[in-house]
C-alpha positions in Angstrom: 111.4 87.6 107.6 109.4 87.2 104.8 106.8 90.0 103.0 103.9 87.9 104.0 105.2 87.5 107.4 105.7 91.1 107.8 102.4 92.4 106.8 100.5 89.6 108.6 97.2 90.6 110.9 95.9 89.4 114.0 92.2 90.3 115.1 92.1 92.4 118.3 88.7 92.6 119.0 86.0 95.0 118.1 86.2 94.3 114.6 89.8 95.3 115.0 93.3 94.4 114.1 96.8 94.7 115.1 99.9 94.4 113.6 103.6 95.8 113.1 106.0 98.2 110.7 108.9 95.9 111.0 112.5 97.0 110.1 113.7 97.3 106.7 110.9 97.9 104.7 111.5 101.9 104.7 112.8 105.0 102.7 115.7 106.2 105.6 113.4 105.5 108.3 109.8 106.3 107.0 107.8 102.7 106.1 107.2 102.8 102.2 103.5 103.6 101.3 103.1 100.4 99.1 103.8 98.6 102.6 101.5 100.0 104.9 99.1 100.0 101.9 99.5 95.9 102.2 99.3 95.8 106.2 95.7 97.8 105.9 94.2 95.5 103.1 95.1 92.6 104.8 92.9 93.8 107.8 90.2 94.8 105.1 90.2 91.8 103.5 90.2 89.5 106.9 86.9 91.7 107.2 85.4 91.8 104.4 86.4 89.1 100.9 90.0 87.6 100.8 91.7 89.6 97.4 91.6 93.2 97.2 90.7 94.3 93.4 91.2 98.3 94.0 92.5 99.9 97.0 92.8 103.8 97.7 95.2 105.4 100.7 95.7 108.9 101.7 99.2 109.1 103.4 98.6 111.1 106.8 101.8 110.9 108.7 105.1 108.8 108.2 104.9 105.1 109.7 108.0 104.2 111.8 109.0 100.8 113.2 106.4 99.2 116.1 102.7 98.2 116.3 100.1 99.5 114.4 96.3 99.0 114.5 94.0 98.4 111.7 90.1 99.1 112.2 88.2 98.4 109.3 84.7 98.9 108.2 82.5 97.7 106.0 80.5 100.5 103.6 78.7 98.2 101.3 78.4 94.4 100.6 77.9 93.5 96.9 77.1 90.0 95.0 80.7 90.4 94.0 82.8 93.4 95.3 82.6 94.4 99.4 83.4 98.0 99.5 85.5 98.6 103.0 87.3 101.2 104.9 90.1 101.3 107.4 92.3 103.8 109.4 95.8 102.3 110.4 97.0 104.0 112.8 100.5 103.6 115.5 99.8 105.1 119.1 96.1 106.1 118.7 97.3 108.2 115.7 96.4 107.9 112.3 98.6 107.1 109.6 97.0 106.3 106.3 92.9 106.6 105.6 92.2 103.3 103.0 88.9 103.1 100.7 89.5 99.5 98.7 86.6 97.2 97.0 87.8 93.3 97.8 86.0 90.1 96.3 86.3 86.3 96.3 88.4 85.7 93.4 91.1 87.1 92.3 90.4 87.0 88.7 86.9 88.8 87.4 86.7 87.9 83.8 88.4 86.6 80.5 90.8 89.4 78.5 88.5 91.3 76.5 91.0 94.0 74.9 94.7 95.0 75.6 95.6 98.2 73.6 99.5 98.4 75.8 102.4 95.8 75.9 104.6 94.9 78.6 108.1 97.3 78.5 110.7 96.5 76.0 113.4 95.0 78.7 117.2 93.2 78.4 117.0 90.4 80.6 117.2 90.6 84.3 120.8 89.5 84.7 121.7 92.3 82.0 120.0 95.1 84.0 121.8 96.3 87.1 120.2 96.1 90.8 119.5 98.8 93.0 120.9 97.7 96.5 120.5 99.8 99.6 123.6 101.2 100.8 124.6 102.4 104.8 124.0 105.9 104.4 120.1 105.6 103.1 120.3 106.0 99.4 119.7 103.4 98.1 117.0 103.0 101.0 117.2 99.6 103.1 113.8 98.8 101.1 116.1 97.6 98.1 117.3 94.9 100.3 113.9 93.6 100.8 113.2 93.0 97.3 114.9 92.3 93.7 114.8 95.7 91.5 116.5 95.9 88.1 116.4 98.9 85.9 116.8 99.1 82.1 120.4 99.9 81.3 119.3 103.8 80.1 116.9 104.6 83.6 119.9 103.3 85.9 122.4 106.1 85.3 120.4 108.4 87.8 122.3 106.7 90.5 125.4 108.1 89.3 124.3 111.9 88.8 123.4 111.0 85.2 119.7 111.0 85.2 117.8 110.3 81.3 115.6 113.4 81.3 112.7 111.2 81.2 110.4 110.6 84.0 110.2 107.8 83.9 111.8 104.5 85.3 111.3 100.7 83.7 112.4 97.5 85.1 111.9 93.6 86.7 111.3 93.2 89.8 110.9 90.3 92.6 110.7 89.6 96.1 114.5 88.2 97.6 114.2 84.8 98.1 112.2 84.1 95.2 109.3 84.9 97.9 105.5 83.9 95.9 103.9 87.6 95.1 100.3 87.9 95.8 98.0 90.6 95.3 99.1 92.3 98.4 102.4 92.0 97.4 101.5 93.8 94.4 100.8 96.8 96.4 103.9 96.9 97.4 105.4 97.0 93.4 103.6 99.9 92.5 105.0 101.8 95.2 109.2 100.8 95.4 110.5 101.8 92.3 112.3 105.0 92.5 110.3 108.5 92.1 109.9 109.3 88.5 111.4 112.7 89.1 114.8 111.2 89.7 115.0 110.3 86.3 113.6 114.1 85.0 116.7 116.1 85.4 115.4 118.7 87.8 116.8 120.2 91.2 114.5 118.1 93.7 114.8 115.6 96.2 112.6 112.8 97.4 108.5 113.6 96.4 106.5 112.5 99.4 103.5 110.5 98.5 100.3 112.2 99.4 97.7 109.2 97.2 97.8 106.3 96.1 95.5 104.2 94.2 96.3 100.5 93.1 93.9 98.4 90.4 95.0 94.7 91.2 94.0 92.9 87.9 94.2 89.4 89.1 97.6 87.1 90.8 100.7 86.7 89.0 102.2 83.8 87.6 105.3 82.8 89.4 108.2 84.9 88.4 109.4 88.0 87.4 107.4 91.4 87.1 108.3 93.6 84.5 107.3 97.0 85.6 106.7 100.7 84.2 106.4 103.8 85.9 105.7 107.5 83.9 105.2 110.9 85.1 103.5 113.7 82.6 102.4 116.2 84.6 105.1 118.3 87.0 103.3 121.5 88.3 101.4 123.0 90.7 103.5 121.5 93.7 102.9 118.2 92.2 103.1 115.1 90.1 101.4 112.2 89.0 102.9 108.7 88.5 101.1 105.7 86.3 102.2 102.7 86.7 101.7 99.2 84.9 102.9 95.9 86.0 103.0 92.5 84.1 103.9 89.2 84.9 106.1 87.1 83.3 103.2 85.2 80.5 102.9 88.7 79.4 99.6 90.0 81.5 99.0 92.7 83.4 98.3 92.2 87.0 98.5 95.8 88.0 98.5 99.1 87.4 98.6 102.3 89.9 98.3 106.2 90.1 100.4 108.3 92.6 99.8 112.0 93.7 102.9 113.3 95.1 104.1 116.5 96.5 107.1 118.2 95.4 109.7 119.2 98.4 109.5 123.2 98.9 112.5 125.0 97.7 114.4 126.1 100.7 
């Protein structure tokens, strides 16, 4: 099955809509955020305008395989933006809270001013590929799309992390699959956690927020993708994130709370 066909919507009634966490889109067994993120903004944006320009979730619980329902709300509608919340939920229980602003077109102005660049990369076929792996690490998500890291971010998987936190790389969906702005949602949310790369005794860093700015569609191609972390204490860490097409623009750009596992 394809991305779009596995985030797709259907309206239930009541201003409501239903849907599905299908199999493979998960980190061992828990749906990854940037996926259920997708699933509710499609609802929103069936409610409200058809492209989502920011969206906001609050992870409540993990999202497993089976239906879901979406009920979205309108807060505010704009000339351009329609401000509109949702609660997806699985069994009457909620699983992410989502605040997003959508509009009609998915590109609000001309460039004004660009003070970054997209990441110095190799070429894709000289960066190596994650692929998921039986025992869950690499998760089954990496078999869902394309992920190649730069050369010096890639040696984490082998116990040999760079001491940076930070991870830079292309990415695609299999299948040379189109990538809309929902599909973006998902990119700023599949890399690997930042920490991996920082050379410290943790494990996986749950995400407790995320907040995706989608900039306007790609061009057809390759993203080229960087995530950083700056800021490790208090339980936590933040991760930015920037993602360009392949004419050199960015299309989006992120920021990620996430939790730190307790020392046991």
């Amino acid at each position: 099955m394809s991305f779009r066909a596995d985030t797709e919507v259907r309206a239930a009634g009541d201003g409501a809509y239903e849907s599905a966490i299908r199999d493979g889109w998960d980190v061992v067994g828990k749906a990854n955020g940037g996926y259920l993120m997708a699933i509710g903004a499609r609802a929103m944006a069936a409610a409200s305008r058809p492209h989502p320009v920011s969206v906001t979730a609050h992870f409540l619980a993990p999202g497993e395989v089976g239906p879901v329902r979406i009920e979205p709300a309108v807060v505010k509608q704009g000339r351009r933006l329609t401000t509109v919340r949702a609660t997806l939920s699985r069994a009457g229980s909620p699983l992410v809270e989502l605040l997003g602003s959508f509009t009609e077109r998915t590109d609000l102005g001309e460039t004004v001013r660009v003070d970054a660049r997209p990441p110095e990369l190799p070429p894709p076929e000289e960066c190596p590929r994650i692929e998921p792996t039986a025992g869950g690490f690499p998760p089954a998500i990496m078999g869902r799309v394309e992920l190649r890291l730069h050369p010096d971010d890639f040696a984490f998987t082998s116990g040999r992390p760079s001491g940076r936190p930070e991870f830079r790389g292309w990415l695609r969906l299999v299948d040379d699959e189109p990538i809309d702005a929902f599909a973006l949602l998902l990119a700023v949310d599949v890399f690997p956690p930042t920490i991996f790369n920082a050379n410290l005794p943790v494990a996986w860093t749950p995400t407790l927020e995320l907040t995706a700015h989608v900039r306007c569609e790609p061009a057809p191609g390759w993203l080229r993708c960087r995530f950083s972390t700056r800021f490790i204490t208090g339980g936590m860490l933040e991760e930015d994130g920037e993602v360009w097409d392949e004419q050199g623009r960015l299309v989006a750009q992120s920021r990620q709370l996430a939790l730190l596992p307790r020392r046991r």
